[in-house]
N, C-alpha and C positions, 0 to 999 in steps of 0.2 A: 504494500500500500504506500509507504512512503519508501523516499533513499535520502543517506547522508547527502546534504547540500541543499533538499527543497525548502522553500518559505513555507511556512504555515502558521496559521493562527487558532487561534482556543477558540472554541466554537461559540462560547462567548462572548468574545469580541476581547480587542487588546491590542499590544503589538505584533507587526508582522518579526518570527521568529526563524532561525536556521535548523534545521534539524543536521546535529553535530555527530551525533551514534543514535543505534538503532540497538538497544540491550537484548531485545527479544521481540516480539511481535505485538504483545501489549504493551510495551514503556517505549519512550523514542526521549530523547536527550536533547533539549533545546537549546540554544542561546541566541541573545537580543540585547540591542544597548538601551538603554534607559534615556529620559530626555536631557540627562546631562554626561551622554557619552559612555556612562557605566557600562560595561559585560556584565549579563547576570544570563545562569546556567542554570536550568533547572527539569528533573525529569515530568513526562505526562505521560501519564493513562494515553496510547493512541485513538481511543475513543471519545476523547475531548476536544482531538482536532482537526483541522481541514486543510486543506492543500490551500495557500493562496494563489489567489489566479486576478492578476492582471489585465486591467480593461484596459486596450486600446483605444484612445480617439478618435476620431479621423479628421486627417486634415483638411481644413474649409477654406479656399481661397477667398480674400480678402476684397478682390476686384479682379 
């Protein structure tokens, strides 16, 4: 379901996270910086979170 390197977020809402290790199929190993730069690391339940996925814009010319 996930690999080391995806974003993902707590199905909750929160920051967008790295997923760093994968312990086993239920725990996955996250890290995210804080709004003043911190690292903070911390394991989740894999059933708490989501893949983030990125919206594209499209570009609208101007004239």
């Amino acid at each position: 379901m996930f690999k080391v390197g995806d974003i993902v977020l707590l199905s909750s809402g929160g920051p967008k996270m790295t997923v760093s290790d994968i312990t086993d199929e239920e725990f996955i190993l996250c890290q995210w910086f804080d709004t003043n730069m911190e690292c903070h690391t911390k394991c989740f339940a894999a059933k708490c979170l989501i893949k983030y996925q990125a919206v594209e814009v499209p570009k609208v010319a101007l004239w």
